[in-house]
MINU-198339 format. One record per residue (C-alpha): residue in one letter; residue number from 1; x, y negated, z negated. Coordinates in steps of 0.05 Angstrom, whole numbers. Example, Ala and Ser with C-alpha at 12.3 -4.5 7.8 and 13.67 -1.06 7.14 Angstrom:
+---------+-----+--------+--------+--------+
! residuo ! num !     xx !     yy !     zz !
+---------+-----+--------+--------+--------+
!       A !   1 !    246 !     90 !   -156 !
!       S !   2 !    273 !     21 !   -143 !
+---------+-----+--------+--------+--------+
***
This chain:
+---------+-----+--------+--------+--------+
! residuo ! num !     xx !     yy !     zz !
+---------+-----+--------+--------+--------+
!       X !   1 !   -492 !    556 !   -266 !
!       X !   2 !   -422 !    545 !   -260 !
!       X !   3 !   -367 !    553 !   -309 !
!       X !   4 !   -307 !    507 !   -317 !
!       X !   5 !   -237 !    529 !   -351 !
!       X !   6 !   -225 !    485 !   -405 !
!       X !   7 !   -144 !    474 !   -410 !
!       X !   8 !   -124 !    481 !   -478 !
!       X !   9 !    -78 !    423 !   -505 !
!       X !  10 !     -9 !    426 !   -534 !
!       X !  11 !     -2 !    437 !   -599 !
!       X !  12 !     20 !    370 !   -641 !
!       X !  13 !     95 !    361 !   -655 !
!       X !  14 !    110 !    374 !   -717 !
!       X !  15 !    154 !    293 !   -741 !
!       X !  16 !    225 !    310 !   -767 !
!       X !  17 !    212 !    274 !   -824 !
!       X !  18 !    162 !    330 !   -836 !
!       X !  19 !    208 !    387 !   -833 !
!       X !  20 !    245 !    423 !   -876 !
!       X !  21 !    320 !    447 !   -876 !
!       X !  22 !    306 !    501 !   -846 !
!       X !  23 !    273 !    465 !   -784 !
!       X !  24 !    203 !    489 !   -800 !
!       X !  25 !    144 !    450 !   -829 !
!       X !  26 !    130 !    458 !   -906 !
!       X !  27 !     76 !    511 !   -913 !
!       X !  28 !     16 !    468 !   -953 !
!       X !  29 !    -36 !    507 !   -992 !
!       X !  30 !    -91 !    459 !   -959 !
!       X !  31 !   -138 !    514 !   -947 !
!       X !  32 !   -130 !    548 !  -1015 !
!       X !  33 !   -158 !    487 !  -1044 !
!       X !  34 !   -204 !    480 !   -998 !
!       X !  35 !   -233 !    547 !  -1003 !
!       X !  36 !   -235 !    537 !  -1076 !
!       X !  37 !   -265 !    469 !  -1064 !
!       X !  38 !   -330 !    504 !  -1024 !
!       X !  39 !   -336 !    553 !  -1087 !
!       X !  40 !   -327 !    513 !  -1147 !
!       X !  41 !   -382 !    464 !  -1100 !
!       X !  42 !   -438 !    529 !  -1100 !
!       X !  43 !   -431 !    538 !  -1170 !
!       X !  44 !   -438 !    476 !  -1188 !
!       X !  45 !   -508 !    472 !  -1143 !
!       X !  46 !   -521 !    543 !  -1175 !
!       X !  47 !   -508 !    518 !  -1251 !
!       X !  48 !   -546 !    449 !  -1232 !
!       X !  49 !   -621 !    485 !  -1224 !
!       X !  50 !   -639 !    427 !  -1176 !
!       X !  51 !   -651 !    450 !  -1105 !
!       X !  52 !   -596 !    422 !  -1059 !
!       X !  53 !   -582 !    426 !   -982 !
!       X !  54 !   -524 !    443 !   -945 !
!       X !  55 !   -511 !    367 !   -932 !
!       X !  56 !   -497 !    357 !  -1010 !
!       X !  57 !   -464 !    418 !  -1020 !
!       X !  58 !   -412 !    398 !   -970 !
!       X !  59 !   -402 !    329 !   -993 !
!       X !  60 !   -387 !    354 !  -1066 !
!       X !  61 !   -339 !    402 !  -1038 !
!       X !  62 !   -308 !    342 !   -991 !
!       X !  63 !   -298 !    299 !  -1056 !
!       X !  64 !   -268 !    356 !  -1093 !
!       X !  65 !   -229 !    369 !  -1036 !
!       X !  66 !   -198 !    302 !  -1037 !
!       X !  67 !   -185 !    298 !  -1112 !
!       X !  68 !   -141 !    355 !  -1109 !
!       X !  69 !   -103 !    342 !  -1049 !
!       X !  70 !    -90 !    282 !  -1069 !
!       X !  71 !    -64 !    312 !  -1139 !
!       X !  72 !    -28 !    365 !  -1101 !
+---------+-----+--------+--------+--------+
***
């Protein structure tokens, strides 16, 4: 078996219309909401009393997750 290096990519430039004053990107609170997305999402399965997957767990997180970035 033989194992290859991957090279690691760049990171993504940050666009200067994306910056603040300061020269550093505005700090989002993207995966606060998310986290709270995945939550709110298992207690709603838990409070339902049906029997739900993974698959439909994630998608009502996903569409939470949108709503309120949206709104953010």
């Amino acid at each position: 078996m033989e194992f290859v290096e991957r090279v690691q990519a760049a990171p993504m430039p940050v666009p200067a219309s994306m910056k603040s004053a300061e020269g550093v990107p505005p700090q989002d609170n993207l995966k606060a909401i998310m986290l709270q997305c995945v939550k709110d999402a298992t207690d709603i399965v838990r409070d339902s009393g049906v029997q739900l997957g993974n698959d439909e767990l994630q998608k009502i997180a996903v569409s939470l997750f949108i709503q309120r970035a949206k709104a953010a």
